[in-house]
N, C-alpha and C positions, 0 to 999 in steps of 0.2 A: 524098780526095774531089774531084771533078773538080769546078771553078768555074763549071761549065755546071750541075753536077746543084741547086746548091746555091742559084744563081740560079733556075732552074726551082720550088724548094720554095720559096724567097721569094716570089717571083711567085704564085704557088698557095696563097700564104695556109698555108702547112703550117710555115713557119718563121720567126723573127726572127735573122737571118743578120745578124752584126757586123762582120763580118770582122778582118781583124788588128786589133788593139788593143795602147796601150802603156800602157792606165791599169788596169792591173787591182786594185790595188788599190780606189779608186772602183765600180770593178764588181761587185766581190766585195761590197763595202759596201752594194749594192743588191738583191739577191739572196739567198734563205733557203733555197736548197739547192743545192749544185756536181753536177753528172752528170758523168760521166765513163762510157759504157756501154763503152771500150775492149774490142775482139775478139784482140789478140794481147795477148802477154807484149813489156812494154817494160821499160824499167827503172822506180824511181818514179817516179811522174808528178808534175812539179813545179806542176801545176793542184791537185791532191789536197793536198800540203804547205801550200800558199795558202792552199787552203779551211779546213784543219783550225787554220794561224795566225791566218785572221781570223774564228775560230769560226762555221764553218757547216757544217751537215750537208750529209754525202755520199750521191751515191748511186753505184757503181762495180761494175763485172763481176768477182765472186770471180774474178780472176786476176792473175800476177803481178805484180809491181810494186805493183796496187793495192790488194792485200790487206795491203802492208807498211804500208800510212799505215790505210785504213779497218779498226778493229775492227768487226765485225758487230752490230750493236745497240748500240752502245755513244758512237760520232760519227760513226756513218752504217749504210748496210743495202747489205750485198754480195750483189749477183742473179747466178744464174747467167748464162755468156756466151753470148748468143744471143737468150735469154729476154725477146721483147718484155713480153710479157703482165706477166715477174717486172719489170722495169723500169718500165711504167707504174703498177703496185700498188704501188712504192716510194715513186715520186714523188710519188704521191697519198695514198699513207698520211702522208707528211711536211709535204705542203703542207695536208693537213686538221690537224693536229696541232700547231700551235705550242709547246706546252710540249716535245714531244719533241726536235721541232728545238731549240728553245735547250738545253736537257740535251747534248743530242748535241754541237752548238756548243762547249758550256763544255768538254765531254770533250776533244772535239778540239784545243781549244785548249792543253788540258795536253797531249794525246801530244805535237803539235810541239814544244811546250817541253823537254818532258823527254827526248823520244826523236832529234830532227830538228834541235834548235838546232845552230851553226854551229860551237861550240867540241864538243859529241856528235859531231859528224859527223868533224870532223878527227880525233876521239881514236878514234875506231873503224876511219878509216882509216890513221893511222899504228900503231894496235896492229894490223891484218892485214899490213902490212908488217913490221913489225921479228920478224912470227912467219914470214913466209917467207925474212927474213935469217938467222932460224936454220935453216930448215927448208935453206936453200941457204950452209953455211959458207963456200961460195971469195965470196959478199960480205958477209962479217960485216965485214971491212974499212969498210963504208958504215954499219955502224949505228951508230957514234959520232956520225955526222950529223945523226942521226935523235935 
């Protein structure tokens, strides 16, 4: 997003433009629901991980990456990508609804835990390695490393 267009929506009263920030935990602590409307396929989004750790519902574009962290109804509501209309119905179904949100929250909080914590993460990346060290025998040599 060009830092012209984004000062423009500021100015125009259409946005509240932060810009970079290093406290986001504090932020997250302020706030009862993460957006993320992302248009392409990234990897996971490490904003989505944040949100779902410091129990807050999401809102995110059914697509990749951020259908890995948000279940659909569950710690957040995945909108089609594109879909203004399904985006603002999200948001405003969540921000009317306090009970949901925190449900969603609490949920979210247990995926990172159980799906996303840091020792999960390394055991699922060192099990996809040691399964291409067999799948490639001339470096099985390297798996004792592992």
């Amino acid at each position: 997003m060009p830092l012209a267009t984004l000062r423009q929506w500021q100015d125009a009263g259409d946005i509240e433009w932060l810009g970079p920030r290093t406290d986001m935990p504090s932020l997250l602590a302020q706030c009862h629901v993460v957006c993320l409307p992302s248009y392409y396929g990234e990897g996971v989004p490490r904003i989505l991980l944040e949100a779902a750790a410091s129990g807050r519902s999401i809102v995110a574009t059914d697509s990749v990456g951020c259908r890995e962290v948000v279940r659909n109804g569950q710690n957040g509501l995945l909108i089609p990508v594109g879909d203004g209309d399904a985006l603002i119905g999200a948001i405003v179904q969540l921000v009317d609804n306090a009970p949901l949100r925190a449900s969603m929250g609490t949920r979210g909080r247990e995926i990172a835990s159980m799906e996303f914590s840091l020792e999960q993460v390394l055991a699922s990346t060192l099990a996809v390695y040691a399964s291409l060290l067999v799948w490639h025998p001339t470096l099985a040599q390297f798996s004792e490393q592992l």
